[in-house]
C-alpha positions in Angstrom: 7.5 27.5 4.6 5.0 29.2 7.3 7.9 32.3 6.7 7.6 32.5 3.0 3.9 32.1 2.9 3.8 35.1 5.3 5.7 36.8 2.9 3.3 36.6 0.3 0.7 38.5 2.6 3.4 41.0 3.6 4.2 41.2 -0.5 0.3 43.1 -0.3 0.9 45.3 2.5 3.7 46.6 1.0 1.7 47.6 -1.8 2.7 45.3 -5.0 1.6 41.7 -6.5 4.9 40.1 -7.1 7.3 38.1 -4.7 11.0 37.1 -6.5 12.1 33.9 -5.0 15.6 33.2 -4.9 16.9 29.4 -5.4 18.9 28.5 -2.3 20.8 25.9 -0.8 20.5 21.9 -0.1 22.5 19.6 1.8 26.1 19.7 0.3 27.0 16.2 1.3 23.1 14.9 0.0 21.8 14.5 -3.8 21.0 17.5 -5.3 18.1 16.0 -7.2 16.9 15.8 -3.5 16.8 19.3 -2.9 15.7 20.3 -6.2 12.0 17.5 -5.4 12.0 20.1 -2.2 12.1 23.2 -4.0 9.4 21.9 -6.2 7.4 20.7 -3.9 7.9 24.3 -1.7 7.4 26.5 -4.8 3.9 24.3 -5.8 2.7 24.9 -2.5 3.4 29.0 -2.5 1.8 29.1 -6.0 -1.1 28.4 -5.0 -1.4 30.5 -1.9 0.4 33.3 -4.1 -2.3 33.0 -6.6 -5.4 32.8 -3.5 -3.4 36.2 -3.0 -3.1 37.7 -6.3 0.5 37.7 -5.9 2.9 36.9 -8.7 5.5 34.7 -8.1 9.3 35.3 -10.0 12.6 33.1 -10.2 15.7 34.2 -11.1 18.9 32.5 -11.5 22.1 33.3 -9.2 25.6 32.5 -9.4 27.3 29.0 -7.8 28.1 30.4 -4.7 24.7 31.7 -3.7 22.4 28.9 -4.7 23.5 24.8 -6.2 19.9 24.3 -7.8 19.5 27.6 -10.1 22.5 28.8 -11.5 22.1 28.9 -15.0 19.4 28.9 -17.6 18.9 25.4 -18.4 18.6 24.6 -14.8 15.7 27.5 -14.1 14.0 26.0 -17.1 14.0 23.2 -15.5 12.3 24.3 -12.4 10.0 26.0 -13.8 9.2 23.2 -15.9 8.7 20.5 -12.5 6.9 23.3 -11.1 4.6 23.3 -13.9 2.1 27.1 -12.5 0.9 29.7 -14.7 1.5 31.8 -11.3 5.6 31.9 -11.8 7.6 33.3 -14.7 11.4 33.7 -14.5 13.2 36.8 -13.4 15.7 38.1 -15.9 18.9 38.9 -13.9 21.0 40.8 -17.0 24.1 40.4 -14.7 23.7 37.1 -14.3 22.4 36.5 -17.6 25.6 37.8 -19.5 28.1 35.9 -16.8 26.5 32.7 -18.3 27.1 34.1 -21.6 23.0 33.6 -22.1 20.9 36.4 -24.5 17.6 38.1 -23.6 16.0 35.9 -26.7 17.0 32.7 -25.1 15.5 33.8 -22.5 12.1 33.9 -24.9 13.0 30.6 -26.3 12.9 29.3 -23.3 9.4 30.4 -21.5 7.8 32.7 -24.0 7.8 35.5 -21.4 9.6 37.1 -18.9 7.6 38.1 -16.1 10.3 40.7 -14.1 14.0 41.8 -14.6 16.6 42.9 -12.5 19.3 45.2 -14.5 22.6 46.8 -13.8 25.3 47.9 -15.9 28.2 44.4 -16.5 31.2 44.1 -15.6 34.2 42.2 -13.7 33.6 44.4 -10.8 30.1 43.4 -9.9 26.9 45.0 -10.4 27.4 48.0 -11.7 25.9 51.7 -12.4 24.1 51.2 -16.1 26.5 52.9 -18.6 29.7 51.9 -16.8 29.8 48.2 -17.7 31.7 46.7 -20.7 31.0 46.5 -24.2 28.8 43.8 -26.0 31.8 43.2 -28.1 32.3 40.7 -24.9 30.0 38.4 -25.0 31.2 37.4 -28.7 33.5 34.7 -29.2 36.3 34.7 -32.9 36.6 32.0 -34.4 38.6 30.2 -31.7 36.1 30.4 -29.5 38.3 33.1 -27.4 36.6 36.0 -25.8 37.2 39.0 -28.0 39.2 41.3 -26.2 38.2 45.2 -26.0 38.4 47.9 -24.4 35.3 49.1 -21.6 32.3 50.9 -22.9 33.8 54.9 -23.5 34.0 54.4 -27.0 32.0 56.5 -29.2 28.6 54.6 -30.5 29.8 51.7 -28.8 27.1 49.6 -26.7 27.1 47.8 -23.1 25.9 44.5 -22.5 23.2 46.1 -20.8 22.0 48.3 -23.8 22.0 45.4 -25.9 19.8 43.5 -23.6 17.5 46.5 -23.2 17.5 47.1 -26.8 16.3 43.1 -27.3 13.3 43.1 -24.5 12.5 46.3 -26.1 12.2 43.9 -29.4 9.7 41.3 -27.4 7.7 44.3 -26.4 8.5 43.7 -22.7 6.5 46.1 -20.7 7.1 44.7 -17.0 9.2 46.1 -14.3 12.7 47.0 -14.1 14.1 46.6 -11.3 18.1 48.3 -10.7 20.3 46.5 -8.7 24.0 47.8 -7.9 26.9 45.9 -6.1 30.0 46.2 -6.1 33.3 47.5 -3.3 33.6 50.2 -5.0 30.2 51.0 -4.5 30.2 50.3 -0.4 32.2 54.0 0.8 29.1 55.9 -1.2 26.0 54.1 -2.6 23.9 57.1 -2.8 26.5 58.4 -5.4 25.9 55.5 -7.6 22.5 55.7 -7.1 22.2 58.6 -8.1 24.2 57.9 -11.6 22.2 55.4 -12.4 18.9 56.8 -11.7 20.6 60.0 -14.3 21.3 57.4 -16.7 17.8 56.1 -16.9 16.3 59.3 -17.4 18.8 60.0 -20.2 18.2 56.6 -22.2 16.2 55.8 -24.7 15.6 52.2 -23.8 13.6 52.6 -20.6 10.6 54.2 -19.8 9.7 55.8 -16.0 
């Protein structure tokens, strides 16, 4: 704890008023209702030095391998909810949001605001450069409930994931930070290249403003 509250002070120097914490790990072989009355209790106790601060405080969710008490939306929710501070919103992760098959209006539904977001373009490969991820057609389910099968996003007037989700925080009026974040193999030989395509691709949409 004496780490993360140091953080919050460093989260200043650095120039900005908002800290992302990301959910982590309890004991495997323990309860996990244990480690989640830890986190709470943790997350309480860096509210209110985060808000002594100034500092904003952000959750985002993250996939099963990286964290058992956050990995979906129902289960930020209910963080959030324990937690109970006006001085932590959730993080939208789009990558992480369309893996769980979850829109930027639950999202809304859920807490009313979103106070940061993380984007990247979707796909099987990882995090990837906007424009490059697959179509929205996707995330929709026939009749069967089978994942519609199409082809990736170079179809003319098609949309990504990603431009979907832009298009519906754009709806909410969201007027936070965006925050890029690429990973991927393919992307380890030469980041700065796909850097570089996504920072082009931001200055040639519509749905983000620099």
């Amino acid at each position: 704890m004496q780490f993360m509250e140091r953080y919050l002070e460093d989260t200043l120097d650095l120039g900005t008023d908002r800290m992302i914490l990301a959910p982590g790990w309890g004991y495997v072989d323990a309860p996990e209702e244990e480690a989640f009355a830890r986190s709470v209790e943790a997350i309480r106790r860096l509210a209110e030095k985060a808000a002594a601060l100034g500092v904003k405080l952000s959750v985002e969710e993250m996939d099963p391998l990286s964290t058992l008490l956050v990995r979906d939306l129902p289960h930020l929710k209910k963080l959030l909810d324990a937690v109970g501070s006006t001085q932590i919103t959730a993080c939208l992760d789009t990558f992480m949001a369309a893996d769980n098959q979850e829109t930027v209006e639950q999202y809304y539904e859920a807490f009313g605001q979103i106070g940061h977001v993380h984007f990247s373009g979707y796909g099987r490969e990882g995090y990837m450069v906007p424009g490059t991820g697959e179509l929205a057609a996707l995330q929709q389910e026939n009749a069967d409930g089978d994942a519609t099968d199409v082809a990736p996003a170079d179809k003319q007037g098609a949309k990504t994931v990603l431009e979907r989700q832009l298009e519906s925080l754009a709806a909410h009026h969201y007027e936070g930070d965006l925050v890029l974040g690429l990973w991927g193999a393919g992307y380890f030989k030469d980041p700065d290249a796909a850097l570089r395509r996504s920072v082009q691709w931001v200055r040639e949409s519509s749905l983000i403003s620099m």
